[in-house]
N, C-alpha and C positions, 0 to 999 in steps of 0.2 A: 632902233636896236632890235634882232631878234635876241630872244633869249633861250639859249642852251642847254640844257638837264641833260647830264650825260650819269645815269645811275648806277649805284654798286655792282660789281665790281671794275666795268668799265674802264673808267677811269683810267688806270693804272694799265689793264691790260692795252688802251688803244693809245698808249704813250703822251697821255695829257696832262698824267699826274702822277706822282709817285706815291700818290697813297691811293685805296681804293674804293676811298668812299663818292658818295655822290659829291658829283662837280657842277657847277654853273657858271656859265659861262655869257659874257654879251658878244654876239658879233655884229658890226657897224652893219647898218641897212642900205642898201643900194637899190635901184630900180633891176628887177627882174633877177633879184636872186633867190637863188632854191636850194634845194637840200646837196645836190653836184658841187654847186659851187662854194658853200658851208665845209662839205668836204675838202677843198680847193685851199680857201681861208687855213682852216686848220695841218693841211702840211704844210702852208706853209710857212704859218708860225710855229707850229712843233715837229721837229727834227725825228723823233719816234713815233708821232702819226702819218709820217709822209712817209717810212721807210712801210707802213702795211699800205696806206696810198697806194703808191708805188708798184707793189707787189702784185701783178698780173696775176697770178696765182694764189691768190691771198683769197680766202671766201669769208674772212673775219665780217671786213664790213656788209657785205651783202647779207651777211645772217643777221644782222641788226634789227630789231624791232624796232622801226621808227613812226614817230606820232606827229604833227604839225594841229599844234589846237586841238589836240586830244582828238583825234580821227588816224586811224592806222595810214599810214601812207606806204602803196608799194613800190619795190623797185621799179617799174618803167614810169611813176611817177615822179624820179628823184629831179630830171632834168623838166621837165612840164610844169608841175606846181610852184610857179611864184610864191611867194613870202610877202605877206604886209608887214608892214614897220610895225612893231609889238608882239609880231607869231612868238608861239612857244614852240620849239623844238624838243622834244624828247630821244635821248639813245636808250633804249631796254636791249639786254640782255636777251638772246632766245634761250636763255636755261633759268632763267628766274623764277621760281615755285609761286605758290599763291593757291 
């Protein structure tokens, strides 16, 4: 399994919940999956994450703060970086204070 921390507010805005707290999520492990394919999973189990998916013009996901094992992982890493069966996946917000 990876597992998935998608945090406040997230959630709600990237259509995986209707509420907007943090969510957790498992997605089944396969050989050679990564954070594209993660994306891929998720439209296609939820029907308002794949409508921003989708959305060639959408720069929601790409403003993502994404982590794999607590390490920033960049966009042209999304398709490259495999996944071991147990990664922790992270979605942050790019407006989250601190």
């Amino acid at each position: 399994m990876i597992k998935l921390c998608v945090t406040a507010p997230l959630p709600k805005i990237l259509g995986l919940s209707h509420d907007s707290t943090k969510l957790n999520l498992n997605i089944p492990y396969f050989e050679g999956i990564n954070v594209e394919k993660i994306f891929m999973y998720l439209a296609e189990n939820y029907p308002d994450f794949a409508l921003i998916y989708n959305d060639k013009n959408s720069r929601l996901l790409s403003s993502l703060i994404i982590t794999t094992d607590d390490k920033i992982l960049y966009s042209h890493d999304l398709r490259k970086k495999s996944l071991d069966d147990g990664s922790e996946i992270k979605f942050f917000s790019p407006y989250e204070g601190g």
